[in-house]
C-alpha positions in Angstrom: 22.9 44.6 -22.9 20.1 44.0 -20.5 16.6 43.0 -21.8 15.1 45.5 -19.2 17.4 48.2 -21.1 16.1 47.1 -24.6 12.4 47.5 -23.1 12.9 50.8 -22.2 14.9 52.1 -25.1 12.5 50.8 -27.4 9.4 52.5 -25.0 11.5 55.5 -25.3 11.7 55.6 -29.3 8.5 54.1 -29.9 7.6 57.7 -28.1 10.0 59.6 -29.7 7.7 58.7 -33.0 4.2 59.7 -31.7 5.6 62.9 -30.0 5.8 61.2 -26.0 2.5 59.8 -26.0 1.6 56.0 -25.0 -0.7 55.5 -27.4 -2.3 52.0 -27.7 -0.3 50.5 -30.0 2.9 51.5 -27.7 0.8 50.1 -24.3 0.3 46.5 -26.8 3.9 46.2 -26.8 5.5 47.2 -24.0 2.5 47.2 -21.0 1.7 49.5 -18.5 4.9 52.1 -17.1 5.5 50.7 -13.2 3.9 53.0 -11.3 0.5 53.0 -12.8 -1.4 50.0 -11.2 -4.3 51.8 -11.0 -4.4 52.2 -14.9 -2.8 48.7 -15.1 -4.5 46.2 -17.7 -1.4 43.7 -17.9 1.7 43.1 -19.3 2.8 44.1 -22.8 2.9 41.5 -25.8 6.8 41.7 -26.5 9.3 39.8 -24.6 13.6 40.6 -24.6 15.9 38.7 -24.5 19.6 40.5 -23.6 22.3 40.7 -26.3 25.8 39.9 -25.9 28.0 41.4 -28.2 31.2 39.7 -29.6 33.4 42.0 -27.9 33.7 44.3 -25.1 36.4 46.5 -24.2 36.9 49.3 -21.2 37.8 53.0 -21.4 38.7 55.6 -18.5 37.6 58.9 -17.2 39.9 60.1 -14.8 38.5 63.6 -12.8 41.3 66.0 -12.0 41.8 67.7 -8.8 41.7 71.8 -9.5 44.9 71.9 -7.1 47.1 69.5 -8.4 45.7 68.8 -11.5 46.4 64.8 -10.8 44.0 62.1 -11.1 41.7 61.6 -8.6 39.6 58.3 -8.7 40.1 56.6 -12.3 36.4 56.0 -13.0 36.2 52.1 -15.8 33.4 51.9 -18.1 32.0 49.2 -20.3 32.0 49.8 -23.8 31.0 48.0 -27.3 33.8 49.0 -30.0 33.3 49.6 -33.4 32.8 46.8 -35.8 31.0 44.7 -32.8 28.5 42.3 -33.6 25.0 41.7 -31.1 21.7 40.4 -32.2 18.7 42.0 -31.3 16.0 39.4 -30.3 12.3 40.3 -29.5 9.5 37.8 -29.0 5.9 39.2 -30.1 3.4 37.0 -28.0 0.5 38.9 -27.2 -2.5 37.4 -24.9 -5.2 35.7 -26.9 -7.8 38.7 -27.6 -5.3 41.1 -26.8 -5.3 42.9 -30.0 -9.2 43.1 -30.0 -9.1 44.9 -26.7 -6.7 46.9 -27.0 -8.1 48.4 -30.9 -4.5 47.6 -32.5 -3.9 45.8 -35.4 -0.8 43.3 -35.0 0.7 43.9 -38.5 0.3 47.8 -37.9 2.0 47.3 -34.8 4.7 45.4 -35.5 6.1 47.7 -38.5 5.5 50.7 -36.1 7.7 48.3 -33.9 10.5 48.3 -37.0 10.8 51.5 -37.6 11.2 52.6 -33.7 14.2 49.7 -33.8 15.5 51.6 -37.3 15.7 54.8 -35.3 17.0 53.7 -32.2 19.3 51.8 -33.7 20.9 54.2 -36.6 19.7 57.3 -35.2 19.7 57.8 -31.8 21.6 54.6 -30.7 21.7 52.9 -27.7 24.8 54.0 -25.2 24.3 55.6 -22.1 26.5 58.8 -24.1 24.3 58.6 -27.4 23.6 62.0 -27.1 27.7 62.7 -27.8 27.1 60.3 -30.6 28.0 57.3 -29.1 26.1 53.7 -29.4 25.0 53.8 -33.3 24.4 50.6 -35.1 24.4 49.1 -38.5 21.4 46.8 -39.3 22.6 44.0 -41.4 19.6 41.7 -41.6 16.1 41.7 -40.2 15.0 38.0 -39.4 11.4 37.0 -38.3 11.1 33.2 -37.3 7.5 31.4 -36.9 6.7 28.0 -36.5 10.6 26.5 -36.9 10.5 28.8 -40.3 12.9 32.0 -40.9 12.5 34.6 -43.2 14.6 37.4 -43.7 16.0 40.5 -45.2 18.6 43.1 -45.7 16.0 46.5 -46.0 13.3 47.2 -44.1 10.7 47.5 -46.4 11.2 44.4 -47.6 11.2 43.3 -44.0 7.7 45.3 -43.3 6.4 43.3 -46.6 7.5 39.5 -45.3 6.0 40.6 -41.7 2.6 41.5 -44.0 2.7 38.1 -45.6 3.0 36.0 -42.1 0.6 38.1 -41.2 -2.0 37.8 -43.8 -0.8 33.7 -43.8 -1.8 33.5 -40.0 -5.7 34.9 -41.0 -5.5 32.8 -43.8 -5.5 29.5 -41.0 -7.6 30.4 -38.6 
C-alpha cells in the first residue's frame, strides 16, 4: 500500500471524526490539500512510509455481454487475503515551532491521530471496496519508537497513556 494512500485515508478519517472539517490539529498532520497554495503554510508533520503485506493474491470480475451472456474482458485486481499481516509505520516530525503556530498540542494531536487509525483501521477499512465491507483490520500491537527506544501495547488506551508519558518525558528535557 502506497504511503500517498495511507496520507489520504488517514486525511479522510481524521475528518470523518470532526464532521469534514480541516481543523488545525488535522492541517498539523497532514499539511495543506494540493490545490490550496494560496492558503498554503507548508507541509504537514507526519511522514508514511508504504506497507507491504505478507501476501497478496488476485481475484476476477469478468463483465458479461447482454447478448451472449459470455465474458467480455476479465478485469484482475490486487487484493490482501484474510489473515495477512502489514505494519503501519508513521513518522511524527513536525518543524521546530510548528505546534506553537499552529495552536495544537502534540500529545492532543497524536491520540486524535490513534483513534482516526482505530477507525480506519477496524471500522471503515482501507480497500478501494470498504464500503461492501472489504479492507478491515485487526490491530495487534501499537509500537511508538524514540531515540533507539520502543514501547508498546496491545490496547489503545494503554497506547494513548505511553504516548502521554514520552510526551511529558520530552518537556521534562528541554
Amino acid at each position: 500500500m502506497a504511503a500517498a494512500s495511507w496520507k489520504g485515508l488517514l486525511r479522510w478519517a481524521c475528518r470523518m471524526q470532526e464532521n469534514w472539517q480541516d481543523l488545525p490539529w488535522i492541517v498539523h498532520l497532514f499539511g495543506n490539500e494540493q490545490g490550496e497554495e494560496e492558503k498554503f503554510q507548508q507541509q504537514g508533520a507526519l511522514v508514511f512510509y508504504p506497507t507491504w503485506f505478507s501476501r497478496v493474491s488476485f481475484e476476477v470480475i469478468n463483465p458479461h455481454s447482454r447478448k451472449s451472456r459470455a465474458g467480455t474482458k476479465p478485469i484482475y485486481y490486487e487484493v490482501v487475503p484474510a489473515g495477512t499481516t502489514g505494519t503501519l509505520k508513521l513518522l511524527y516530525a513536525p518543524l521546530p515551532g510548528a505546534s506553537r503556530r499552529d495552536r495544537v498540542q502534540p500529545e492532543e494531536v497524536i491520540c486524535k491521530l490513534l483513534a482516526a487509525v482505530q477507525a480506519l483501521l477496524e471500522t471503515y477499512g482501507i480497500s478501494a471496496k470498504r464500503t461492501a465491507g472489504w479492507g478491515t483490520a485487526e490491530i495487534k500491537i501499537w509500537r511508538a519508537f524514540r531515540a533507539g527506544e520502543c514501547k508498546e501495547s496491545k490496547g489503545i488506551e494503554e497506547f494513548k497513556e505511553i504516548i502521554s508519558d514520552l510526551f511529558q518525558q520530552e518537556g521534562e528535557a528541554v
